[in-house]
PyMOL CGO cylinders between C-alpha atoms (Angstrom):
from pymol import cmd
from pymol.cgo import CYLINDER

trace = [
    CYLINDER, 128.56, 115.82, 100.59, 125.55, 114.12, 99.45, 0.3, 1, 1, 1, 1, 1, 1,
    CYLINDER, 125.55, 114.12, 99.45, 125.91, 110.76, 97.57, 0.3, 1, 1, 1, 1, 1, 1,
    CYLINDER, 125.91, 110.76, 97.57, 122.60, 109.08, 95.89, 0.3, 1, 1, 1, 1, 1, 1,
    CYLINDER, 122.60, 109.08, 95.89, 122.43, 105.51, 97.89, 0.3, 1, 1, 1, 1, 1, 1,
    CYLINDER, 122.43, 105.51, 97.89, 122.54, 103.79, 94.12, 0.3, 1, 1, 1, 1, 1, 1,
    CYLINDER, 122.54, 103.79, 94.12, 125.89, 105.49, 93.19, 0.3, 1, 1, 1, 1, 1, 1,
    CYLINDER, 125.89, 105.49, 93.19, 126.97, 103.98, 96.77, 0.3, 1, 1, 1, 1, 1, 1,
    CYLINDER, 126.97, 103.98, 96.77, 125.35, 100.55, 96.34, 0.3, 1, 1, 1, 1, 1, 1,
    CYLINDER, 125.35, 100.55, 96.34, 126.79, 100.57, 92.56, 0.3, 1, 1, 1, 1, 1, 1,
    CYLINDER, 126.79, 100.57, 92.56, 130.06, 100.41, 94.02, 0.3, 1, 1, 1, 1, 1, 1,
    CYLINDER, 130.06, 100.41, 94.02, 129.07, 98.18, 96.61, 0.3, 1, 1, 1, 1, 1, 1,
    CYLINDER, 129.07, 98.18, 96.61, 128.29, 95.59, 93.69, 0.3, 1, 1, 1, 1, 1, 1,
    CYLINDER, 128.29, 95.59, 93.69, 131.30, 95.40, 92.10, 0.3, 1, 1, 1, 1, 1, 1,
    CYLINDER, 131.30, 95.40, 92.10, 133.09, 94.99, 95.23, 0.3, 1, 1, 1, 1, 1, 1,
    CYLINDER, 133.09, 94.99, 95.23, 131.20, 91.87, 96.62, 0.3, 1, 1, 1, 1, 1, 1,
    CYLINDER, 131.20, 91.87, 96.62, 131.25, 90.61, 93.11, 0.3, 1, 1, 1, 1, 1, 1,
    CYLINDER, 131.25, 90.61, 93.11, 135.22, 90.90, 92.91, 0.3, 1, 1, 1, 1, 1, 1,
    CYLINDER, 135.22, 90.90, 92.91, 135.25, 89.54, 96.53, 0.3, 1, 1, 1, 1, 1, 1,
    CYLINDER, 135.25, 89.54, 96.53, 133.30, 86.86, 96.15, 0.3, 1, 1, 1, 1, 1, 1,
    CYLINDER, 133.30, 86.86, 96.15, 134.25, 85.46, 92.69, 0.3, 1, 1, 1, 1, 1, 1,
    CYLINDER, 134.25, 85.46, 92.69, 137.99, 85.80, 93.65, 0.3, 1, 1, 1, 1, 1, 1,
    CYLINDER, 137.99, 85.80, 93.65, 137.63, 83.90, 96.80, 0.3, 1, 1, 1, 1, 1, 1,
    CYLINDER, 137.63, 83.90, 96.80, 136.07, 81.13, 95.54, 0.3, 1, 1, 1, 1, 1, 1,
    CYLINDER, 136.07, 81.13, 95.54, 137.14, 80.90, 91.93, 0.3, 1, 1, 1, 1, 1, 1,
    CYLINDER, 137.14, 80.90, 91.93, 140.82, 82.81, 92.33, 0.3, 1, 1, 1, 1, 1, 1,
    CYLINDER, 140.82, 82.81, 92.33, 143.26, 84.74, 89.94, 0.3, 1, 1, 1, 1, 1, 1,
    CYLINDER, 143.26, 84.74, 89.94, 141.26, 82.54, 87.00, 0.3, 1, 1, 1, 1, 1, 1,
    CYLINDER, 141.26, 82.54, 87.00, 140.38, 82.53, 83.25, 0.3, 1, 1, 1, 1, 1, 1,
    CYLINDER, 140.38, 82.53, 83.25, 136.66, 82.00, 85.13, 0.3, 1, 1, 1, 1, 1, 1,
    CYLINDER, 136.66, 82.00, 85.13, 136.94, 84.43, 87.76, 0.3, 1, 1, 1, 1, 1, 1,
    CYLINDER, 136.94, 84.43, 87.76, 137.16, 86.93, 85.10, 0.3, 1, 1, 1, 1, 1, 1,
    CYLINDER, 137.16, 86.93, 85.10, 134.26, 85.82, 82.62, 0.3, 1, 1, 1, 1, 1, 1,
    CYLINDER, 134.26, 85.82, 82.62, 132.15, 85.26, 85.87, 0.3, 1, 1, 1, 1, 1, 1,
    CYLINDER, 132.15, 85.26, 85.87, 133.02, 88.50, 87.52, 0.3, 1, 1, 1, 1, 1, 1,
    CYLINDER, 133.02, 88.50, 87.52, 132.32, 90.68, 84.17, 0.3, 1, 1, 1, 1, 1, 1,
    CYLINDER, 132.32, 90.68, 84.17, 129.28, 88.75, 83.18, 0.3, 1, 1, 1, 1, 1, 1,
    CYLINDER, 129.28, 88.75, 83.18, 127.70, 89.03, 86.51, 0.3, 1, 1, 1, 1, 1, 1,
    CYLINDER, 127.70, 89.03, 86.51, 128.39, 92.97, 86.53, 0.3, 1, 1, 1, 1, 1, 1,
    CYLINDER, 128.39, 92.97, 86.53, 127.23, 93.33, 82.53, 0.3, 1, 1, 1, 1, 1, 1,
    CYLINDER, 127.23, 93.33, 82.53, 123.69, 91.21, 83.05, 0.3, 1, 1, 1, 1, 1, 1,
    CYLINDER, 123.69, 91.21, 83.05, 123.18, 93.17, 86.70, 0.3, 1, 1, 1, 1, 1, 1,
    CYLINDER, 123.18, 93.17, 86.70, 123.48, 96.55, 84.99, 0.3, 1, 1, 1, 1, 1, 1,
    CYLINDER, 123.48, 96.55, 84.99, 121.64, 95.26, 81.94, 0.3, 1, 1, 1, 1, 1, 1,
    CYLINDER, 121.64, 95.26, 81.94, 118.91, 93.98, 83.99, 0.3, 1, 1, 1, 1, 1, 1,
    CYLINDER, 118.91, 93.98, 83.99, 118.58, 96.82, 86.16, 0.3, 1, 1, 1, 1, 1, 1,
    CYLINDER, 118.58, 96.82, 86.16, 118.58, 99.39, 83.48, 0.3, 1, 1, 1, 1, 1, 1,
    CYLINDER, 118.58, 99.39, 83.48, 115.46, 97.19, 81.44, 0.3, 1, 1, 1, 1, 1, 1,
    CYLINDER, 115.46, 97.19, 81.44, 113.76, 97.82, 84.49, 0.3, 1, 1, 1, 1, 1, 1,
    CYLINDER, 113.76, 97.82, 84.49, 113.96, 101.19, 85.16, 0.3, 1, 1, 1, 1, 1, 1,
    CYLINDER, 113.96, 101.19, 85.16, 114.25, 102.30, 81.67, 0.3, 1, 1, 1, 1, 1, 1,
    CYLINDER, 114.25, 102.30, 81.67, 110.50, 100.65, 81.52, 0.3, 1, 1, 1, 1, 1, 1,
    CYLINDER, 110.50, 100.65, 81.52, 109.00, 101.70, 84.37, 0.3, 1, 1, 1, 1, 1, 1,
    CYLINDER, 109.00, 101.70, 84.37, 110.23, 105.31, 83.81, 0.3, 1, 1, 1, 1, 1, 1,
    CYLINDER, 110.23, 105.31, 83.81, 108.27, 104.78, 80.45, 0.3, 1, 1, 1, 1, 1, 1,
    CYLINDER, 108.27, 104.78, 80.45, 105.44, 103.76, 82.33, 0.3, 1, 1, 1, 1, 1, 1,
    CYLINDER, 105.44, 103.76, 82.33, 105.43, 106.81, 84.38, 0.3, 1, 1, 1, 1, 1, 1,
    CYLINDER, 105.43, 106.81, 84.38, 106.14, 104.46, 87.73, 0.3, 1, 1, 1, 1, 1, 1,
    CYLINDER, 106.14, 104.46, 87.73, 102.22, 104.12, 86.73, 0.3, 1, 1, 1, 1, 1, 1,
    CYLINDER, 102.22, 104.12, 86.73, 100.72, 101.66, 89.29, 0.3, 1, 1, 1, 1, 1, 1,
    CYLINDER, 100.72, 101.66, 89.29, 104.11, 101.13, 90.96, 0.3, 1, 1, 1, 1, 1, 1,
    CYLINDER, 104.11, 101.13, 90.96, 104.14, 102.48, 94.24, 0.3, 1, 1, 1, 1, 1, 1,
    CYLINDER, 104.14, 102.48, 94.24, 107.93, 102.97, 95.79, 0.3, 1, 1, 1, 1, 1, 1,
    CYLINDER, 107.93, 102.97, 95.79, 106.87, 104.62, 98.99, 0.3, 1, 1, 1, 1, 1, 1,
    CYLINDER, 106.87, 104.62, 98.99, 105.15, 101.65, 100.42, 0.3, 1, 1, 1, 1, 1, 1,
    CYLINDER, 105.15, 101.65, 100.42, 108.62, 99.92, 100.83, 0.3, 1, 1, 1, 1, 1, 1,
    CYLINDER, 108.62, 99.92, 100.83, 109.21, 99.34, 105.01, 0.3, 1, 1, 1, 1, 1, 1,
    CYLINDER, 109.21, 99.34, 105.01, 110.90, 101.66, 106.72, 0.3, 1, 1, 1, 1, 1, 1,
    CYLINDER, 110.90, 101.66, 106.72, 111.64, 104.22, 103.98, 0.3, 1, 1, 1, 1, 1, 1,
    CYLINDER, 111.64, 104.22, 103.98, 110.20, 107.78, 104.66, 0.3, 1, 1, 1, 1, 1, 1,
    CYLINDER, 110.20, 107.78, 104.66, 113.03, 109.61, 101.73, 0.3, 1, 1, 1, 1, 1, 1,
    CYLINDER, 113.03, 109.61, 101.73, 113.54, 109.12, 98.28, 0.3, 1, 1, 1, 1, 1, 1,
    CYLINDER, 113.54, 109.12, 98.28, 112.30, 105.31, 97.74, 0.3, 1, 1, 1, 1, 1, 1,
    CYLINDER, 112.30, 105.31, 97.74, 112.76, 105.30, 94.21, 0.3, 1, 1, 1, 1, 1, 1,
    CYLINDER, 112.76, 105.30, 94.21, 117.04, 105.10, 94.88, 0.3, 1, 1, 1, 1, 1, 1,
    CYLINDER, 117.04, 105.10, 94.88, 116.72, 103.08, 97.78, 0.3, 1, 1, 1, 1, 1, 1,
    CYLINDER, 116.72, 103.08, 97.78, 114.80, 100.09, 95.17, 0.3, 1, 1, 1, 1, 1, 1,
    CYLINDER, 114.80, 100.09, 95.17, 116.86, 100.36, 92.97, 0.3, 1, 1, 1, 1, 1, 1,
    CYLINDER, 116.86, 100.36, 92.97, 120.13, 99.83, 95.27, 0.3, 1, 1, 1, 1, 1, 1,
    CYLINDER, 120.13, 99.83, 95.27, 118.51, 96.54, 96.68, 0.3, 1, 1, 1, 1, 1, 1,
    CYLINDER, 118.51, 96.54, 96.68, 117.51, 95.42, 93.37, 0.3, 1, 1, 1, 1, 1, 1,
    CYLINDER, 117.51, 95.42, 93.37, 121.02, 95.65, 92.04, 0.3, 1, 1, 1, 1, 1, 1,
    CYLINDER, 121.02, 95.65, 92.04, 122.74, 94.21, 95.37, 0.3, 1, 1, 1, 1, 1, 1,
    CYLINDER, 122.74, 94.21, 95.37, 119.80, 91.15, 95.63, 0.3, 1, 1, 1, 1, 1, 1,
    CYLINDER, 119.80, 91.15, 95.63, 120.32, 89.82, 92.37, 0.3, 1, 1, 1, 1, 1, 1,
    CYLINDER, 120.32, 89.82, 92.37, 123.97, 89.11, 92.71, 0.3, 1, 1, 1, 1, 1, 1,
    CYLINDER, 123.97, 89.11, 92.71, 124.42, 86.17, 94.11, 0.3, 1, 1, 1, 1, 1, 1,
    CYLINDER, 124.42, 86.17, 94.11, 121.72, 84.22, 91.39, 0.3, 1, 1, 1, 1, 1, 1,
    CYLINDER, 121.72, 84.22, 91.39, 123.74, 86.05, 88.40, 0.3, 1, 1, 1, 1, 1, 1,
    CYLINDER, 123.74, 86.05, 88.40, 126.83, 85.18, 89.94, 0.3, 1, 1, 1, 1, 1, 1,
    CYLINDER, 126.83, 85.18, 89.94, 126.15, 81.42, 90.67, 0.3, 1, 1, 1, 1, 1, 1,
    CYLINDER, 126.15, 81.42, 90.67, 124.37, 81.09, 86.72, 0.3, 1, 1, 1, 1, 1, 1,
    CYLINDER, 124.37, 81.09, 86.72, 127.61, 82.69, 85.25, 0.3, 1, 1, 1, 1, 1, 1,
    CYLINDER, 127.61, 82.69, 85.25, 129.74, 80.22, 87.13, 0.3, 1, 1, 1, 1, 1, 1,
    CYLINDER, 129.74, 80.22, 87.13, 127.56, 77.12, 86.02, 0.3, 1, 1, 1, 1, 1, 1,
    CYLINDER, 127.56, 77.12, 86.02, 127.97, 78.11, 82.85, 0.3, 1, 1, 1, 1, 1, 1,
    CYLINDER, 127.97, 78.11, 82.85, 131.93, 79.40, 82.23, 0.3, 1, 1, 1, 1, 1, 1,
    CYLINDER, 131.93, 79.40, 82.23, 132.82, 75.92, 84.10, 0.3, 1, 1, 1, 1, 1, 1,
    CYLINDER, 132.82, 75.92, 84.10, 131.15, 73.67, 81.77, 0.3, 1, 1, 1, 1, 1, 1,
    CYLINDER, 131.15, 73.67, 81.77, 132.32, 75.93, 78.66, 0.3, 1, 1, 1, 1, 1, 1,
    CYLINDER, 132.32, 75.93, 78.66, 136.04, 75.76, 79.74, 0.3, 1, 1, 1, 1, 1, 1,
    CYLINDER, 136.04, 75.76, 79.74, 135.74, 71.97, 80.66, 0.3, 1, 1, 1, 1, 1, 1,
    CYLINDER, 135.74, 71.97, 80.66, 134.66, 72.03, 77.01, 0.3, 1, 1, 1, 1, 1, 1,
    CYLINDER, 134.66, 72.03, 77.01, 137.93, 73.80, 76.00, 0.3, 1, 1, 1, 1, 1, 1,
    CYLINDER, 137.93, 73.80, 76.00, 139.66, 72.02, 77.92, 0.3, 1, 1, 1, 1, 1, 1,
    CYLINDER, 139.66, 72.02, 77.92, 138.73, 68.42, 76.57, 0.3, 1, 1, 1, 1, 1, 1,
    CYLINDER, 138.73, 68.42, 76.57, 138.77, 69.75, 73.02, 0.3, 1, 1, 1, 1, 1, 1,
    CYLINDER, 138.77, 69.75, 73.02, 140.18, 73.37, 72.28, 0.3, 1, 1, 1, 1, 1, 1,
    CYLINDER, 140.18, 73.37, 72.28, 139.60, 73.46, 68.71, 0.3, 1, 1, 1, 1, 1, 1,
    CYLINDER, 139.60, 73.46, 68.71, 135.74, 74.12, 68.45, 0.3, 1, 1, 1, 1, 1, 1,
    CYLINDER, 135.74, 74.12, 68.45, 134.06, 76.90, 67.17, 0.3, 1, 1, 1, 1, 1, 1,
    CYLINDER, 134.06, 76.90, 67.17, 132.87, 80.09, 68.83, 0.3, 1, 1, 1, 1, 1, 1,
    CYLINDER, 132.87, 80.09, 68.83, 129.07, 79.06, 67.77, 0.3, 1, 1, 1, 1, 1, 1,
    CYLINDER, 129.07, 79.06, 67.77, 129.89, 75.65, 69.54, 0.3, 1, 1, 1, 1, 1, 1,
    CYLINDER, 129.89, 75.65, 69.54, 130.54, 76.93, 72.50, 0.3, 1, 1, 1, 1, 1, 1,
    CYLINDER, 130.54, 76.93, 72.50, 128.24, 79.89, 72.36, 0.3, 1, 1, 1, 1, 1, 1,
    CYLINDER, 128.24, 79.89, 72.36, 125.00, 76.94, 71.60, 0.3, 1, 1, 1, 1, 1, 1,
    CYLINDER, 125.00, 76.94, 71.60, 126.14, 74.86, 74.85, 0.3, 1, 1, 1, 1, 1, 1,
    CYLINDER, 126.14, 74.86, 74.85, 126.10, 77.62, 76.86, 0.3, 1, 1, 1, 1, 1, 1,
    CYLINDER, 126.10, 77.62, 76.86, 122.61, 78.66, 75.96, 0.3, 1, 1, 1, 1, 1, 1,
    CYLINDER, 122.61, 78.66, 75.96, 121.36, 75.40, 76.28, 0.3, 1, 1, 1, 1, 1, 1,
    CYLINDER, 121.36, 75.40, 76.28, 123.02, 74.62, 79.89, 0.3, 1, 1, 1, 1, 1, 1,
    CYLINDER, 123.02, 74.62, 79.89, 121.55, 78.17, 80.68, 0.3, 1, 1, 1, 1, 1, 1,
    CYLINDER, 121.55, 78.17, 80.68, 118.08, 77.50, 79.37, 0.3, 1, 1, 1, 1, 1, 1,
    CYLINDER, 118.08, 77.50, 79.37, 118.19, 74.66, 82.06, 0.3, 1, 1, 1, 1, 1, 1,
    CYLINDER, 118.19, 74.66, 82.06, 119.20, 76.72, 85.19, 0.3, 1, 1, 1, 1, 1, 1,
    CYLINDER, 119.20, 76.72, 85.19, 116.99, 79.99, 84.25, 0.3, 1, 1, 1, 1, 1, 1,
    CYLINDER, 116.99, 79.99, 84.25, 114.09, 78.18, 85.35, 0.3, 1, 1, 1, 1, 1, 1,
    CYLINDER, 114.09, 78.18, 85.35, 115.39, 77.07, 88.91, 0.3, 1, 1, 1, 1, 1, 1,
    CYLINDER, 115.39, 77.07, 88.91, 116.85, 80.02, 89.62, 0.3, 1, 1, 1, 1, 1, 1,
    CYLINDER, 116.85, 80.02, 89.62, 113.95, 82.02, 88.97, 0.3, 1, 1, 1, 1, 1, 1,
    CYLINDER, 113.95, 82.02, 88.97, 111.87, 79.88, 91.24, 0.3, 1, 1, 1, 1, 1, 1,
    CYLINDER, 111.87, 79.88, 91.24, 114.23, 80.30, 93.98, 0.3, 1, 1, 1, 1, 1, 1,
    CYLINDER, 114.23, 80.30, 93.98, 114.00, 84.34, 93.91, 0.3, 1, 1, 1, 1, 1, 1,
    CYLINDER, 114.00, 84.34, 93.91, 110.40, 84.00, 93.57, 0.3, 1, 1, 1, 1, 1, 1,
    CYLINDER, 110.40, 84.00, 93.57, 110.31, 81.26, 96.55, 0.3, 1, 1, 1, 1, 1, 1,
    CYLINDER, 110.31, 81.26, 96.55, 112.09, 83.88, 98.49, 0.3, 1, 1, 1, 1, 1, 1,
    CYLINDER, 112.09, 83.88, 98.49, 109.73, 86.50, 97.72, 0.3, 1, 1, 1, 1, 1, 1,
    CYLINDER, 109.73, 86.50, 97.72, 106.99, 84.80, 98.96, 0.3, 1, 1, 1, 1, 1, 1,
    CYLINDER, 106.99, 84.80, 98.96, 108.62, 83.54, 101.81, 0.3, 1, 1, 1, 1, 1, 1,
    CYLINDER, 108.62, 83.54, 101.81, 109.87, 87.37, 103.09, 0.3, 1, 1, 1, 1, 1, 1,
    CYLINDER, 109.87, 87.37, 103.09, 105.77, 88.42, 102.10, 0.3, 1, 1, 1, 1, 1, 1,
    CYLINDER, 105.77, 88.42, 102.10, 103.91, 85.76, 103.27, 0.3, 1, 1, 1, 1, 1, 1,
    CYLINDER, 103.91, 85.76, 103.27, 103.87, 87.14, 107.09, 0.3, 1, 1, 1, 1, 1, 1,
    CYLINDER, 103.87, 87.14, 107.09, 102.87, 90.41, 105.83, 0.3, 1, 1, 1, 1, 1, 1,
    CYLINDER, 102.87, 90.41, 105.83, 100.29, 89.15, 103.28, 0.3, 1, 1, 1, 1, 1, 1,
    CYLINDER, 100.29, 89.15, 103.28, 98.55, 87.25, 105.99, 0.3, 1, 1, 1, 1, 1, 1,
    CYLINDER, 98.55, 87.25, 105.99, 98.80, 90.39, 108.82, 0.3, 1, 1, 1, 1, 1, 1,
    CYLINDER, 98.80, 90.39, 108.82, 96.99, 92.64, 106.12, 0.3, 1, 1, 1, 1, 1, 1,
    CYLINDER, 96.99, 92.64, 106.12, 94.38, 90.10, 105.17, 0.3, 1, 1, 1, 1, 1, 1,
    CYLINDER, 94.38, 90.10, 105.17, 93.56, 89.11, 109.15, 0.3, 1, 1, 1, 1, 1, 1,
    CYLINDER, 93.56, 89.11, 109.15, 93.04, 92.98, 109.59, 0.3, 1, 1, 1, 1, 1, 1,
    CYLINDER, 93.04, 92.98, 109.59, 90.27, 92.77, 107.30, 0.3, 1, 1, 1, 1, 1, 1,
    CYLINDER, 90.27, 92.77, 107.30, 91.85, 94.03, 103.83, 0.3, 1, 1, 1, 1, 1, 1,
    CYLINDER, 91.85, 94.03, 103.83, 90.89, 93.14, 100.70, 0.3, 1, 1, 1, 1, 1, 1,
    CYLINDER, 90.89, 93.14, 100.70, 93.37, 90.89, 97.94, 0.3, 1, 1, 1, 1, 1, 1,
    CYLINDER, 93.37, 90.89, 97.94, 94.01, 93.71, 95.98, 0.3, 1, 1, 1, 1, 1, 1,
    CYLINDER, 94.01, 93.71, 95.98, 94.81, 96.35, 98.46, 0.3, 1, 1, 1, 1, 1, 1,
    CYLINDER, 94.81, 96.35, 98.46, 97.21, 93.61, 100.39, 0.3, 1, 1, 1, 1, 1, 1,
    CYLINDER, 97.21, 93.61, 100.39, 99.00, 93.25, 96.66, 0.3, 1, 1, 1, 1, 1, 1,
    CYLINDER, 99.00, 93.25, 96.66, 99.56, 96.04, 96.31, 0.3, 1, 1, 1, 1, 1, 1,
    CYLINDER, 99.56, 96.04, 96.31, 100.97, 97.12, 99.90, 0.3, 1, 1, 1, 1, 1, 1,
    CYLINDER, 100.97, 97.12, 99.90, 102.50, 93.91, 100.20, 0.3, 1, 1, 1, 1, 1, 1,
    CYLINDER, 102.50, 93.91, 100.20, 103.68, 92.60, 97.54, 0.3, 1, 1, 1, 1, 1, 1,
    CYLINDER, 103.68, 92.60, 97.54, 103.83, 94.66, 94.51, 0.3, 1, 1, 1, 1, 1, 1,
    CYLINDER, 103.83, 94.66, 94.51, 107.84, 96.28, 94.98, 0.3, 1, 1, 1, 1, 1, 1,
    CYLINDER, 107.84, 96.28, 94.98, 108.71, 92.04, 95.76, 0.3, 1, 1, 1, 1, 1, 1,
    CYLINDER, 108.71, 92.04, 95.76, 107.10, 90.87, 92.78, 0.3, 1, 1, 1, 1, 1, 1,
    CYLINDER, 107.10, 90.87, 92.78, 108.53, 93.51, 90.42, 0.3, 1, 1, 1, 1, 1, 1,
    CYLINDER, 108.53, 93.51, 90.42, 112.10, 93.13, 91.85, 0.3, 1, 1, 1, 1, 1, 1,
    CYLINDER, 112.10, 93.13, 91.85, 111.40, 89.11, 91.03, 0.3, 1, 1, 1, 1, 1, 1,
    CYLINDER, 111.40, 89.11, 91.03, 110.53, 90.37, 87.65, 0.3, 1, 1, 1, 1, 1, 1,
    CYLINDER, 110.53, 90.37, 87.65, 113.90, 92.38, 87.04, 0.3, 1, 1, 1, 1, 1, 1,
    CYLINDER, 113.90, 92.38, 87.04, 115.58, 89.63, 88.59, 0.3, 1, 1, 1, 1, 1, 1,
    CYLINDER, 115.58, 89.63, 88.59, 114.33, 87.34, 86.23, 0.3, 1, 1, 1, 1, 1, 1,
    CYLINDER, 114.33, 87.34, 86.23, 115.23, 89.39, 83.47, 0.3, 1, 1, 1, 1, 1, 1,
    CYLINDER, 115.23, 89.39, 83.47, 118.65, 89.96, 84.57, 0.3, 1, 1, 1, 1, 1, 1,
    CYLINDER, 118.65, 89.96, 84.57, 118.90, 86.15, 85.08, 0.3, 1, 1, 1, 1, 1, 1,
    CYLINDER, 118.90, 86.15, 85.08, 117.63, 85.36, 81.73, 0.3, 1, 1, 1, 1, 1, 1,
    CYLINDER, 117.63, 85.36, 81.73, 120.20, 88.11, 80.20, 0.3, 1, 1, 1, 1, 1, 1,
    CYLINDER, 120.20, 88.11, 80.20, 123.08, 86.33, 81.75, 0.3, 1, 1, 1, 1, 1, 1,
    CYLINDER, 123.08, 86.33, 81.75, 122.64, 82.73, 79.39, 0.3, 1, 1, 1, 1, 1, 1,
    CYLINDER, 122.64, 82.73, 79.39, 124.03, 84.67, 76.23, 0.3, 1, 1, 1, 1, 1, 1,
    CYLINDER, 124.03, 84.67, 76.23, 126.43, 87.09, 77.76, 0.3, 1, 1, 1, 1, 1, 1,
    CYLINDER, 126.43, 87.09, 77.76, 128.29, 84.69, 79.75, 0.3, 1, 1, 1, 1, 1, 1,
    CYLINDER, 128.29, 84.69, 79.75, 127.77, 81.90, 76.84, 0.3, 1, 1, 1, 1, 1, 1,
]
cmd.load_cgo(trace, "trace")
């Protein structure tokens, strides 16, 4: 029985998103909004980006340079995308459901659009950093490669695009699903 890798990786995600958020938050009111925001802004995210590069026609995106992958690339992207992006969504979710329920708990009787404005503006502050981190480790994974391509005599463009071109649109997703999770966990 054949199973597509992003069926399998799917899976995958909600398990070491359960794992993880029940370890370190536990049987929690916050477990809960962390686990299903992380899962709703991954899938959101995920599905922006392939719904638009599937409009594009994949035009200029070129899955099989990815290393090591001689079969169906296309699956294979998508399954790291939705596994690599975890732990950012998870840790933004948490930073925001623990400041919201430290609001409830010092004062319980504020309205929805109270807590909904806090949360957007505590998010507003972390989407930044935590974009710059995935991007930081972008660069940091392509830089070796990047410099191997251009030492062999290649040009910019050509090392883009075999180097870094599936990294920088996986940051892009990222960031997307990143910036999704502010108002679904808020």
């Amino acid at each position: 029985v054949s199973v597509q890798p992003v069926v399998v990786f799917g899976v995958l995600t909600i398990i070491f998103a359960f794992i993880t958020s029940f370890m370190v938050l536990g049987k929690t009111k916050q477990f809960l909004i962390v686990l299903l925001s992380t899962l709703l802004s991954t899938a959101a995210g995920v599905a922006i980006g392939a719904l638009t590069i599937n409009l594009n026609g994949s035009s200029g995106v070129h899955f099989e340079y990815m290393d090591y992958i001689t079969q169906f690339p296309i699956p294979v992207f998508y399954s790291e995308l939705l596994i690599g992006v975890l732990g950012a969504l998870m840790d933004e979710a948490s930073d925001i459901s623990a400041m919201l329920l430290g609001m409830q708990r010092e004062r319980s009787e504020r309205a929805f659009k109270e807590y909904f404005v806090s949360g957007m503006n505590v998010g507003r502050d972390i989407v930044g950093s935590l974009t710059n981190v995935l991007f930081m480790v972008f660069i940091a994974n392509t830089l070796p490669m990047v410099f191997l391509y251009l030492r062999n005599g290649n040009t910019w463009s050509y090392t883009i695009d075999m180097a870094m071109l599936l990294g920088l649109l996986s940051t892009i997703i990222s960031a997307i699903a990143i910036v999704l999770t502010v108002p679904i966990t808020s």
